[in-house]
N, C-alpha and C positions, 0 to 999 in steps of 0.2 A: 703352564707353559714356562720353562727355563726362559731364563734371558741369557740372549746372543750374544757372547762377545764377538764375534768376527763382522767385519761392518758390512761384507761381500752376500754372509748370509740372509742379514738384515735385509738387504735389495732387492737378494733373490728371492725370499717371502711375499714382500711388496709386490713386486712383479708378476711373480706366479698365479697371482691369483687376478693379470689384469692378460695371460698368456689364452686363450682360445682353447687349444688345443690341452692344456694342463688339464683348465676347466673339465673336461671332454672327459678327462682321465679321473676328475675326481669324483665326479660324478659316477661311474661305474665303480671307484674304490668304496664310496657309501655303498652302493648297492652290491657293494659284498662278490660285482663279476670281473674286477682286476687282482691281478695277485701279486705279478710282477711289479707293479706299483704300489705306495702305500705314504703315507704321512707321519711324520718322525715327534716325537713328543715335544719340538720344538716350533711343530705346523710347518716345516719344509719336506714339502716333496721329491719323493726317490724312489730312483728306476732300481729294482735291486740294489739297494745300497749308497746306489750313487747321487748325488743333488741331481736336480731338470733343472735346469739353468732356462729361464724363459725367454724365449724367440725376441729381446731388448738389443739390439745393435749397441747401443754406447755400452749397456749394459757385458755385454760380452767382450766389445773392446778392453772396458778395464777389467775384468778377469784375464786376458789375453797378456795385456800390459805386466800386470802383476807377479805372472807366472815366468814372465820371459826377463822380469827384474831379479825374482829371488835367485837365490843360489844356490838351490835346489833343480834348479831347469837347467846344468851343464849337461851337456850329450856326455852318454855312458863312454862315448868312446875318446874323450877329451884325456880321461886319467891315463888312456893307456897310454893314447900318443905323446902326453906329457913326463912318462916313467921312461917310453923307449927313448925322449931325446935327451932327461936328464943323462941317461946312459951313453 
Protein backbone atom coordinates (compact mmCIF):
# COMPACT_ATOMS: atom_id res chain seq x y z
CA UNK A 1 0.00 0.00 0.00
CA UNK A 2 1.34 3.63 -1.09
CA UNK A 3 1.44 6.17 1.43
CA UNK A 4 -1.23 9.06 1.18
CA UNK A 5 0.01 12.34 0.76
CA UNK A 6 -3.34 14.03 0.83
CA UNK A 7 -4.69 14.18 4.44
CA UNK A 8 -8.54 14.24 3.16
CA UNK A 9 -7.72 10.86 1.73
CA UNK A 10 -6.25 9.58 4.86
CA UNK A 11 -9.88 10.27 6.60
CA UNK A 12 -11.70 9.00 3.95
CA UNK A 13 -9.79 5.50 4.49
CA UNK A 14 -10.41 5.81 8.14
CA UNK A 15 -13.97 6.36 7.77
CA UNK A 16 -14.95 4.16 5.04
CA UNK A 17 -14.48 1.33 6.69
CA UNK A 18 -16.53 2.66 9.98
CA UNK A 19 -19.48 3.66 6.80
CA UNK A 20 -22.31 0.65 6.92
CA UNK A 21 -23.35 0.88 3.79
CA UNK A 22 -19.47 0.91 2.11
CA UNK A 23 -19.15 -2.13 4.42
CA UNK A 24 -22.23 -3.59 2.40
CA UNK A 25 -20.37 -2.67 -0.82
CA UNK A 26 -17.12 -4.27 0.12
CA UNK A 27 -18.29 -7.12 0.86
CA UNK A 28 -19.93 -7.97 -2.60
CA UNK A 29 -16.41 -6.40 -4.10
CA UNK A 30 -14.64 -9.58 -2.30
CA UNK A 31 -17.21 -11.79 -3.45
CA UNK A 32 -16.26 -10.78 -6.99
CA UNK A 33 -20.65 -9.41 -7.40
CA UNK A 34 -19.88 -5.49 -7.67
CA UNK A 35 -18.20 -4.11 -10.54
CA UNK A 36 -19.09 -0.76 -10.36
CA UNK A 37 -17.18 -0.47 -7.20
CA UNK A 38 -13.79 -1.63 -6.29
CA UNK A 39 -10.53 -0.66 -3.97
CA UNK A 40 -7.63 1.24 -5.30
CA UNK A 41 -4.15 0.02 -4.46
CA UNK A 42 -4.11 2.60 -1.77
CA UNK A 43 -7.35 0.77 0.16
CA UNK A 44 -9.65 3.74 -0.91
CA UNK A 45 -12.87 2.93 -2.16
CA UNK A 46 -14.32 3.96 -5.58
CA UNK A 47 -17.51 4.14 -7.35
CA UNK A 48 -16.25 3.98 -11.00
CA UNK A 49 -13.29 6.04 -10.42
CA UNK A 50 -14.58 8.19 -8.04
CA UNK A 51 -13.62 8.21 -4.02
CA UNK A 52 -17.16 7.25 -1.57
CA UNK A 53 -16.70 9.80 0.67
CA UNK A 54 -18.33 8.01 3.92
CA UNK A 55 -21.75 9.18 5.28
CA UNK A 56 -19.18 11.47 8.30
CA UNK A 57 -20.94 14.96 8.53
CA UNK A 58 -17.84 16.95 9.99
CA UNK A 59 -16.18 14.74 7.58
CA UNK A 60 -17.91 16.17 4.45
CA UNK A 61 -18.09 19.52 6.02
CA UNK A 62 -14.31 19.89 5.59
CA UNK A 63 -14.14 18.41 2.18
CA UNK A 64 -17.02 21.09 1.40
CA UNK A 65 -14.91 23.80 3.08
CA UNK A 66 -12.00 23.04 1.24
CA UNK A 67 -13.26 23.02 -2.16
CA UNK A 68 -15.14 26.29 -1.81
CA UNK A 69 -11.65 27.76 -0.54
CA UNK A 70 -9.43 26.59 -3.49
CA UNK A 71 -9.30 28.38 -6.45
CA UNK A 72 -10.09 26.02 -8.59
CA UNK A 73 -14.00 26.22 -7.30
CA UNK A 74 -14.61 29.75 -9.52
CA UNK A 75 -17.95 29.21 -11.37
CA UNK A 76 -17.22 28.70 -15.23
CA UNK A 77 -19.10 31.56 -15.72
CA UNK A 78 -17.05 34.23 -13.51
CA UNK A 79 -14.27 34.47 -16.41
CA UNK A 80 -16.59 35.33 -18.82
CA UNK A 81 -18.37 37.98 -16.90
CA UNK A 82 -15.05 39.28 -15.91
CA UNK A 83 -13.67 39.63 -19.79
CA UNK A 84 -17.11 41.24 -20.86
CA UNK A 85 -16.69 44.01 -18.05
CA UNK A 86 -12.96 44.39 -18.57
CA UNK A 87 -14.32 45.27 -22.13
Amino acid sequence: MLKLTNPFLEEIRKYQKTDKKLMEKLVLINERRETDFGVDENGIMRYRGRVCVPDVPELKKIILEEGHRSGLSIHPGVTKMYQDLKK
